[in-house]
N, C-alpha and C positions, 0 to 999 in steps of 0.2 A: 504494500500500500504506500502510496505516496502523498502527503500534503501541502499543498501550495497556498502561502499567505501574499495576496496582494493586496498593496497599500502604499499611496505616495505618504503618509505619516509614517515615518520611522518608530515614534512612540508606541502608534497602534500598532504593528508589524510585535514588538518586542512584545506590549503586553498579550498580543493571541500567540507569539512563542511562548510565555511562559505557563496563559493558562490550559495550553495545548499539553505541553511536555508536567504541569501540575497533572493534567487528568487523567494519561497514563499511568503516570507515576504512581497515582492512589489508587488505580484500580491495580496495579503490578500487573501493568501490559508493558513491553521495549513498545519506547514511542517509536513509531515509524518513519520515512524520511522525512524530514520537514523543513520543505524550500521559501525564502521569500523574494519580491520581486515588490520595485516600486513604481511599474509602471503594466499595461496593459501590454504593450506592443512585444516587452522582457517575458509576460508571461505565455504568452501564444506561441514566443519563437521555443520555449522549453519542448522538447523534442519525446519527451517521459511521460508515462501515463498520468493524469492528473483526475485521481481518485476521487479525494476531498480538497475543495477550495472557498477561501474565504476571499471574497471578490469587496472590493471599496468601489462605489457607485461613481463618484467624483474626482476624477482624476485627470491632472494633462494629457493631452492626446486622445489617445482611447478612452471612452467610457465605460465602465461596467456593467451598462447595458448592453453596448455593443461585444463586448469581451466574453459576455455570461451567453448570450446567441452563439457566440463564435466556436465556445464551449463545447456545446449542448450536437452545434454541428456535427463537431468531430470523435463523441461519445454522451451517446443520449444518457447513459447512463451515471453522468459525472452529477456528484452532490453539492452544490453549490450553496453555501452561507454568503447570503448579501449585509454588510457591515457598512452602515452610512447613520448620519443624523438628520439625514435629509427623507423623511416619509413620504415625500409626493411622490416619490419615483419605485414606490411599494408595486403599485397593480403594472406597469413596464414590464418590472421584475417580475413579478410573478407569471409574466406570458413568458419566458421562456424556464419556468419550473423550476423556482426554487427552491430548494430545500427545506430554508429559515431566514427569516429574515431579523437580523440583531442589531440595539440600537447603541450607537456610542451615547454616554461612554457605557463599557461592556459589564453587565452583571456577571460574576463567576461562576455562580449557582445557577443561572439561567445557561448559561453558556455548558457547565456539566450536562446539565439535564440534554441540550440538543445536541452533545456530543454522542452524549449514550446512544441516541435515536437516530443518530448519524452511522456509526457502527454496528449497529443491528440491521439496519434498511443496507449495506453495503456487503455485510457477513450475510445477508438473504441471499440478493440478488448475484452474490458473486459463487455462492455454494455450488457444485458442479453435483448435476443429475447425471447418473447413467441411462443409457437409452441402449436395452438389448435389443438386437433384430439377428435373425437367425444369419447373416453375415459377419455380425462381429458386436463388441461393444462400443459404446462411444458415449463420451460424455459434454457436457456441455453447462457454463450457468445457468441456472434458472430460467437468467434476463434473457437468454435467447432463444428461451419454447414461447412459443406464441400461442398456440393450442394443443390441445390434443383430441383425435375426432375418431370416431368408432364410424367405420363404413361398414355394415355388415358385421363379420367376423373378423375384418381386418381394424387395426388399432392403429393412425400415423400420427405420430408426432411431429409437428409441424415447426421449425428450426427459421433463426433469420438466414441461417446457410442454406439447409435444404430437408425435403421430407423424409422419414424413417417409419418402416413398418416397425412398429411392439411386439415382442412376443408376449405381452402382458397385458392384462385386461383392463377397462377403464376403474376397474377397482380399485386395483396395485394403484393406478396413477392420481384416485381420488388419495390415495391415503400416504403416498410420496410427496406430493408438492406440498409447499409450505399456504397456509389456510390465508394468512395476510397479504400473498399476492396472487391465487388462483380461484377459482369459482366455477363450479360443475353450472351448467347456464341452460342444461338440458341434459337427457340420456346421451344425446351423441358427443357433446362439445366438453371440454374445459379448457378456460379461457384464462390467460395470463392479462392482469389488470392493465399491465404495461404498454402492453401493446393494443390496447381497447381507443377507437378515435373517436368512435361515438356508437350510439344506439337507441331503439324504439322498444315497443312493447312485445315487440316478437323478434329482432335480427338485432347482431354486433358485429358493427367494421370494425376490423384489424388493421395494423400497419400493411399487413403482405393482404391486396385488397383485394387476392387473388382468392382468401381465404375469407367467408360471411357464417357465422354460428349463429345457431337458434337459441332464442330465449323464450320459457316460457312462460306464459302469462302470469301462474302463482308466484314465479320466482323474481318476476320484476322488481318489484318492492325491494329483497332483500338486496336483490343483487346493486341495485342502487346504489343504497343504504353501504354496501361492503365498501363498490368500488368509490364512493364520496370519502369513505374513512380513509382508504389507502389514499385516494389524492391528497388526502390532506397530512398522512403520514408523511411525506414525500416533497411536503411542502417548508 
């Protein structure tokens, strides 16, 4: 895992190094890498996976609007904490999905609490599932099954790489994935929250829009209900 602190304040940079490397500390995690940069344009050009980032909205050059988009581009999956004093630029931020939004100057007990909820939503989606098919095993994150669809007797698990027959039944697969980002949406489908871009009282578009799951009517409500919680998990 890697962490990236941008911030043209220097002050702010040190105090999210220290309450960063405090909260490993107390929970006895090894803090993991932990890069800062004070500008937008330093942080884009980093060439390293950028897991966890705390982004400052107001900054020369680039903005962290701009920068938190740029992000999001090149790993939908990146967690981003928005760090400003400036609140009107909250609903900006918030269209390209961010994690948390924290307000200088930094609480530390607030800042724990969204760390924790930071490495849970990242130890999810980065957990690697296996995926038997009578060819071989393979595994993958969570973040990259989109669904999983029972055709008849056959099971495919539906990948942002590509599809795989199961040799296991939608059973196995209800009681594998993790409950806070999957949801059976029917007998045939389960549907990973992540890649949900919208839906009505009976269908769910997916990112791969090659792929439409049935929803049923009893299950609208909950399923709602689940995926509003996850968005805002995630927020």
């Amino acid at each position: 895992m890697r962490i990236l602190i941008c911030d043209d304040d220097v002050l702010m940079i040190e105090q999210l190094q220290k309450y960063t490397k405090s909260y490993f500390e107390s929970n006895h995690i090894k803090c993991p890498e932990l890069l800062s940069y004070t500008s937008g344009e330093s942080l884009l050009a980093d060439k390293g996976e950028k897991d966890i980032v705390f982004l400052d909205i107001e900054m020369p050059g680039m903005n962290g609007i701009y920068v938190g988009n740029e992000l999001k581009k090149m790993n939908k999956s990146v967690i981003i904490f928005v760090v400003t004093s400036y609140s009107e630029y909250l609903d900006e931020a918030m269209r390209f999905h961010v994690f948390r939004y924290l307000s200088k100057p930094l609480d530390r007990q607030r800042f724990f609490r969204n760390m924790k909820d930071a490495l849970s939503y990242y130890n999810t989606m980065t957990t690697k599932i296996p995926v038997e098919t009578k060819q071989g095993v393979y595994a993958f994150p969570t973040s990259q099954i989109i669904a999983i669809e029972a055709q008849g007797r056959k099971v495919i698990v539906h990948t942002t790489q590509q599809d795989y027959n199961s040799v296991h039944n939608m059973n196995y697969w209800l009681e594998l994935l993790p409950k806070n980002c999957f949801f059976q949406t029917h007998r045939s489908f389960i549907i990973n929250f992540e890649h949900v871009t919208d839906f009505n009282h009976s269908t769910i578009h997916l990112t791969n829009q090659q792929i439409t799951a049935y929803l049923t009517r009893r299950k609208y409500s909950s399923f709602k209900d689940a995926f509003l919680i996850f968005l805002e998990s995630t927020r």
